[in-house]
C-alpha positions, -999 to 999 in steps of 0.1 A, spaced: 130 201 -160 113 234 -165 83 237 -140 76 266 -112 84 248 -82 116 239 -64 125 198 -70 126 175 -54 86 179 -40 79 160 -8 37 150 -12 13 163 13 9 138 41 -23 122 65 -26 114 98 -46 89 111 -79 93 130 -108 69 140 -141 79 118 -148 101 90 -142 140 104 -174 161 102 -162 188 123 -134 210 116 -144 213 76 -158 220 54 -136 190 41 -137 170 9 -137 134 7 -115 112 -16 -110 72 -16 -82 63 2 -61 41 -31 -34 16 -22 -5 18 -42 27 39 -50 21 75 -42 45 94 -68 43 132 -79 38 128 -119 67 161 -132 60 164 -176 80 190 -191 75 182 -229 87 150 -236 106 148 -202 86 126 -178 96 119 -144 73 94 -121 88 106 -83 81 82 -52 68 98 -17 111 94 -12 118 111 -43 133 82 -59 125 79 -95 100 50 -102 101 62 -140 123 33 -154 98 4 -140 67 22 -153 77 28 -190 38 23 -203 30 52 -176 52 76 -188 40 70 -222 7 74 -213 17 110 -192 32 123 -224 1 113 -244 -27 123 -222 -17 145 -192 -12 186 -200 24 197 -216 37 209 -183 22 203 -148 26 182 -118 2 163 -104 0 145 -69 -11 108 -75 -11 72 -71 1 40 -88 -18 12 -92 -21 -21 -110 -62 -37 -116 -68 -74 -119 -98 -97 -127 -126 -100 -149 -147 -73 -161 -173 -70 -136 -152 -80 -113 -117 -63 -106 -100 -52 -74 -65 -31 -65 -34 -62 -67 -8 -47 -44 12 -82 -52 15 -74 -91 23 -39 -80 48 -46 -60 64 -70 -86 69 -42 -106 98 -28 -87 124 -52 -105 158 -43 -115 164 -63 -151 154 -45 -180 138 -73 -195 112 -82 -168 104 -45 -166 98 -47 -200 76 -76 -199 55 -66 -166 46 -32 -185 25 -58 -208 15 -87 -180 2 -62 -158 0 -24 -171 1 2 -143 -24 26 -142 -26 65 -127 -53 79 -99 -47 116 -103 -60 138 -69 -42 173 -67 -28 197 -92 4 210 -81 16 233 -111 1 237 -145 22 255 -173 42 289 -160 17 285 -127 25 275 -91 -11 259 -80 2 249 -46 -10 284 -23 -50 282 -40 -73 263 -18 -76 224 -25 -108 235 -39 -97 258 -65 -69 226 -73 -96 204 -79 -115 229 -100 -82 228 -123 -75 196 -122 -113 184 -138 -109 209 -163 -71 200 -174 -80 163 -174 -116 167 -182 -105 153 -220 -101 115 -203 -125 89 -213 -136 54 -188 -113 35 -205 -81 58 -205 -53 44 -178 -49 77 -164 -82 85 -140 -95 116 -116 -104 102 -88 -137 108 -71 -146 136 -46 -175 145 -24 -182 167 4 -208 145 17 -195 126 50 -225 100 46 -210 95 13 -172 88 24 -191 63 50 -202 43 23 -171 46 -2 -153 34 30 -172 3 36 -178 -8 0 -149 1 -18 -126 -19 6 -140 -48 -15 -123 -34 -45 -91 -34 -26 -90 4 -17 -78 11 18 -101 40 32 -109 71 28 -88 104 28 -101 142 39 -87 172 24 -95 204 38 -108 227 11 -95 260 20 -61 243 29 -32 251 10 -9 223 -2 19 217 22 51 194 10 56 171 35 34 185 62 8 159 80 -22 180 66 -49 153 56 -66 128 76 -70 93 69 -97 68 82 -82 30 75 -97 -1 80 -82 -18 111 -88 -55 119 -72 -79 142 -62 -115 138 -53 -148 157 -20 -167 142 8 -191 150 46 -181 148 68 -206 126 96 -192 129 116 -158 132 148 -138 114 173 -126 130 180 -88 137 203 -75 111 225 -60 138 229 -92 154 210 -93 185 175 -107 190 143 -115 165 141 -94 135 106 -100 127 85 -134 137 69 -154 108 32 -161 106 11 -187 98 -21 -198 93 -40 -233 91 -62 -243 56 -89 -264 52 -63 -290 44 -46 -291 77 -12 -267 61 1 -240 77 2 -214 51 26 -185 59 5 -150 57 31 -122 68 54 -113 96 60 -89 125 88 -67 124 84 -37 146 99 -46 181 120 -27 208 159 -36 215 144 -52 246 118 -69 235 144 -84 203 162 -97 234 135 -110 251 118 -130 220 155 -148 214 151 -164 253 112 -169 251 113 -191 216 145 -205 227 129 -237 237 108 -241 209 138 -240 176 133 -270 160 169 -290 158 183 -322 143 194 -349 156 225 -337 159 211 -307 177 218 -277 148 189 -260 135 182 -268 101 182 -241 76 151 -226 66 138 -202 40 109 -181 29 109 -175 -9 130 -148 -21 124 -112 -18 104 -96 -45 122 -63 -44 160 -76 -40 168 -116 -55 203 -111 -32 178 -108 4 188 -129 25 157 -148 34 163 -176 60 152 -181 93 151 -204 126 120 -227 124 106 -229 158 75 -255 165 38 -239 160 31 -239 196 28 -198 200 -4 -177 187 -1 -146 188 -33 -114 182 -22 -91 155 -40 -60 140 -38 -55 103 -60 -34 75 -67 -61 46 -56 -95 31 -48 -102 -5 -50 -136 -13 -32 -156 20 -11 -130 25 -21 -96 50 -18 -69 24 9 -51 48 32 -53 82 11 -61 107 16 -52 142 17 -69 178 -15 -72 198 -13 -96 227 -3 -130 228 -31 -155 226 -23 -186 252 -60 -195 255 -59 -202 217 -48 -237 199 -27 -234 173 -46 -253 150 -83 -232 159 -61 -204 136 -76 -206 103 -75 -187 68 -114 -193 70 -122 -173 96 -99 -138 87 -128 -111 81 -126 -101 44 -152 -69 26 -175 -81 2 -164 -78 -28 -170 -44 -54 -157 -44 -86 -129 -16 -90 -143 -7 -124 -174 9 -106 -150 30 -83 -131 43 -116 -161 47 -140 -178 71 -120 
């Protein structure tokens, strides 16, 4: 591929902080999209779709590429996002789920998925543009060139610019409403900065919530020794305990420690062997092992996460606290905090 940069290109990073920045600018303002980040390479006819790892996601977005090589300039590169829409018109939001169900390795559901559930591109930084290297201007000037080489994009086109301001008020209220739509925050750019591969440059401002639920069981480590991640549920109107995630990221000692302290509460037969167990089947690899030791819902346990899709929390959570003041059955889908909802079509038609 003929472009003026040196391949593979790491993307530009964030690092988290608290509230939208105000010192420190002048900054620009962008929503914070949840999907596949991927640097978008066209040379001619030869389209490459590159994940933040530089793995090629260009064979399980075939509709995408088409839609590069019909709408986006002969030769750039463009920083941007993957994503995938559902609902109604009037009333559609970001579906990590379908997203994520695109990463399949048979040709024929790949094929199919392109028409069940089309993926779309949020385009946010011009990286290269022609014979020109665009990554030493100012994110300012980037922007400036990315309007203008995109300007020719209508509403309904799959491939979008996404919105900017420079107004922190502004980025307050895209943070809060667009949540409902499924997006996950907001990102600040400095203007004046330079793009940096792989450099924690940008900050991000995500929506953190925390959660009460009951542990049904764990995985073991793959190397062996201790809990792997602890299973999570949560009780429906109904009376079910509906699973909604896991916890995975634990210390050698504390994958020790969780083996002795849920010990007592693996559920056995009569004959005293644990029954097997299993979650449905990974939706990146069918071979996954997915089983598990059931243990009695006895254990709640506090848990910070970002968003829930559905009855599932939209990403890994993390460990709080545990929670032996709570009853197992007090932990409800109900009560999970979820943002209003805004239809995503207002976030891209603007």
């Amino acid at each position: 591929m003929n472009l003026p940069l040196h391949l593979p290109l790491q993307p530009m990073l964030a690092k988290s902080v608290p509230t939208v920045p105000v010192e420190g600018g002048p900054w620009g303002y962008e929503p914070k999209w949840d999907g596949f980040r991927c640097i978008v390479l066209r040379d001619g006819d030869d389209v490459e779709l590159a994940s933040r790892g530089s793995k090629p996601l260009t064979r399980y977005f075939p509709e995408v590429a088409g839609d590069v090589r019909r709408l986006l300039p002969q030769r750039c590169a463009i920083d941007a996002e993957l994503v995938v829409r559902r609902g109604p018109e009037g009333q559609q939001r970001l579906d990590w789920e379908s997203l994520s169900q695109r990463i399949h390795p048979a040709a024929s559901r790949i094929t199919r998925l392109s028409l069940e559930t089309p993926a779309e591109l949020i385009c946010f930084d011009l990286l290269a543009l022609g014979d020109d290297n665009l990554m030493g201007m100012p994110f300012s000037a980037r922007r400036g060139r990315l309007k203008e080489a995109l300007g020719h994009l209508s509403v309904g086109d799959p491939i979008h610019v996404t919105r900017l301001t420079t107004d922190p008020g502004v980025a307050q209220r895209w943070f809060e409403e667009f949540e409902g739509a499924g997006l996950d925050g907001v990102i600040a750019k400095g203007l004046d900065t330079a793009y940096q591969p792989g450099k924690r440059v940008m900050l991000k401002i995500k929506h953190k919530r925390t959660a009460d639920a009951v542990v049904f069981g764990y995985r073991v480590h793959t190397s062996g020794q201790g809990v792997g991640s602890l299973l999570l549920g949560l009780f429906d109107a109904e009376g079910r305990l509906i699973p909604v995630g896991g916890i995975a990221a634990f210390t050698a000692a504390m994958r020790r420690q969780l083996i002795d302290e849920f010990a007592p509460l693996v559920i056995r037969d009569e004959a005293g062997e644990v029954p097997t167990a299993s979650t449905d089947r990974s939706r990146f690899s069918s071979n996954k092992d997915t089983s598990f030791v059931p243990v009695r819902p006895e254990r709640v346990v506090e848990v910070a996460f970002d968003q829930m899709e559905g009855h599932r929390f939209r990403h890994a959570v993390s460990f709080k606290r545990w929670r032996p003041d709570r009853e197992p059955q007090s932990c409800l889908l109900e009560q999970i905090d979820r943002a209003p909802a805004y239809d995503l079509g207002e976030v891209l038609g603007a």
